[in-house]
N, C-alpha and C positions, 0 to 999 in steps of 0.2 A: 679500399681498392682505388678511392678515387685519388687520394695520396700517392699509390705508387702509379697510377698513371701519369700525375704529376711529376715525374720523377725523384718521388721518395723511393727510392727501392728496398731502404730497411725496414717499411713498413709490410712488406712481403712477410717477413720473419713472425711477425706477429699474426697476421694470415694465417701461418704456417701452426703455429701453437695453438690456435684454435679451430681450424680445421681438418689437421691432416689425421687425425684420431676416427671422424665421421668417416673420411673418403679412405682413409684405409677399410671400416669395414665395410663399406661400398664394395671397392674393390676383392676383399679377400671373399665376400660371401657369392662374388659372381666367379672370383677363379677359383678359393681353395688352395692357393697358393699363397702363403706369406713373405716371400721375397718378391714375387712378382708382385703381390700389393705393394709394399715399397718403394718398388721401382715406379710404379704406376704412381703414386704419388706423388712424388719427385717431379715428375712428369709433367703432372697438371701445376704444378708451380710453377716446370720452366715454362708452360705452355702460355700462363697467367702473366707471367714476365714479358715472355715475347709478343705476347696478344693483346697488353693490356689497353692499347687504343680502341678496341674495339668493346670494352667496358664503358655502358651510357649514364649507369647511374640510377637509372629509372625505374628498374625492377631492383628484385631482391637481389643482392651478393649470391646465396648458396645457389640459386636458380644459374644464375649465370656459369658458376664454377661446376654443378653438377652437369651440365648442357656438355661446359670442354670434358669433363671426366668423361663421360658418355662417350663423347666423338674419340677418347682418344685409348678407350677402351673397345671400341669399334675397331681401328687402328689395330688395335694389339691383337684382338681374336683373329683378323683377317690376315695378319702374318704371322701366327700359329698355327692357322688353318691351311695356308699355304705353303707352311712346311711339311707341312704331313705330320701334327699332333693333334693326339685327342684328349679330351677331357678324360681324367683319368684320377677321381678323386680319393685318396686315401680315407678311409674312414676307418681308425683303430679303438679299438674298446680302450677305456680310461679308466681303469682303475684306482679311487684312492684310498690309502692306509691310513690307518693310524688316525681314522675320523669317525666321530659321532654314529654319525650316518649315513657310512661307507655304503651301504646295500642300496641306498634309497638314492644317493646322488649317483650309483653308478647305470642304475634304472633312469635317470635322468637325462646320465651323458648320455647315453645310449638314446635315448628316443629322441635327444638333438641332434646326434649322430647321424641316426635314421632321417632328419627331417634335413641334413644337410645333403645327404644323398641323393632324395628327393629331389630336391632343391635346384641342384647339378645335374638332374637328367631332364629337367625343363628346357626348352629353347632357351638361347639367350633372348631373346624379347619377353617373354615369359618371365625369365629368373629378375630380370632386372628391374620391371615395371614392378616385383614383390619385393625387390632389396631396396627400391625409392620408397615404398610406400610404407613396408613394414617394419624395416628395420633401419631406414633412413627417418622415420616418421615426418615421412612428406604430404606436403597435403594435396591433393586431386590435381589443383587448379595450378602448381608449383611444377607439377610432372608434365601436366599439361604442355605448360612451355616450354620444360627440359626435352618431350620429345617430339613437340609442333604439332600435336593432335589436339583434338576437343575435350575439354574436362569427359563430358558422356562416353568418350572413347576409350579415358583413361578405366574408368567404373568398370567398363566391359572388357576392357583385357583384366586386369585383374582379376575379375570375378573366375573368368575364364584360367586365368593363371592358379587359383585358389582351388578352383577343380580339378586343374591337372595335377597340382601337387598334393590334393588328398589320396586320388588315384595313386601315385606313385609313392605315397608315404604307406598307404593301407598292402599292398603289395610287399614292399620291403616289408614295413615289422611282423608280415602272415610269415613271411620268410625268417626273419631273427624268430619268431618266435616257435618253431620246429625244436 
């Protein structure tokens, strides 16, 4: 990064190969939308482009990049939300053929399924602070500074986020399982 603030801009591209894979599923597990990840992606590159002065060096690359993802997924909820859409995540059973272990991976999909739904009816503060940590594999002190809290503060939503969504997971699969 510090090369493209330099104005190397082709070192962006490379940026690009090794990060937009993580911030895609950043993206997609807080919308559930595959294009809109995409686009969001895109996004924080040209954001990284056009912001890159403001890149010191100091701290980590993904801390700083996941800080703009953040802000500019803020952004995008807040003029979703101002249109008048709601979260409205498709969850369909995934059946597969013609495998081994058809029964056992579709018991699989299915309780990912469930826990994607979950997932999605968490606040966005909630869903995010478990998509930095758990499926970003962020560490405390790295979210810390992506959302300007205290490591302790970070622990405590989480933990709290962790509750909510066993809440909301035990609920749905009482319900898939009728």
């Amino acid at each position: 990064m510090l090369k493209v603030k330099a104005g190397q801009i082709d070192q962006l591209g490379l940026l690009f190969e090794r990060h937009n894979r993580p911030l895609y599923g950043f993206f997609y597990r807080l919308t559930s939308d595959g294009a809109v990840s995409e686009d969001l992606v895109q996004n924080v590159f040209i954001r990284m482009m056009k912001y890159s002065h403001t890149y010191k060096g100091d701290g980590k690359f993904t801390t700083w990049m996941y800080h703009m993802a953040r802000n500019l997924f803020a952004d995008h909820y807040k003029k979703q939300k101002k249109m008048g859409y709601k979260e409205d995540p498709e969850v369909t059973d995934k059946y597969f053929r013609d495998e081994f272990n058809a029964e056992e991976q579709r018991i699989k999909q299915e309780q990912l399924d469930i826990l994607q739904t979950a997932l999605s009816r968490l606040t966005p503060e909630k869903r995010e602070v478990l998509v930095l940590s758990k499926y970003q594999g962020m560490r405390y002190q790295d979210i810390a500074e992506i959302l300007e809290i205290t490591e302790s503060a970070v622990k405590v939503r989480i933990f709290r986020a962790l509750k909510d969504l066993k809440v909301h997971y035990e609920k749905l699969d009482f319900v898939n399982s009728k």
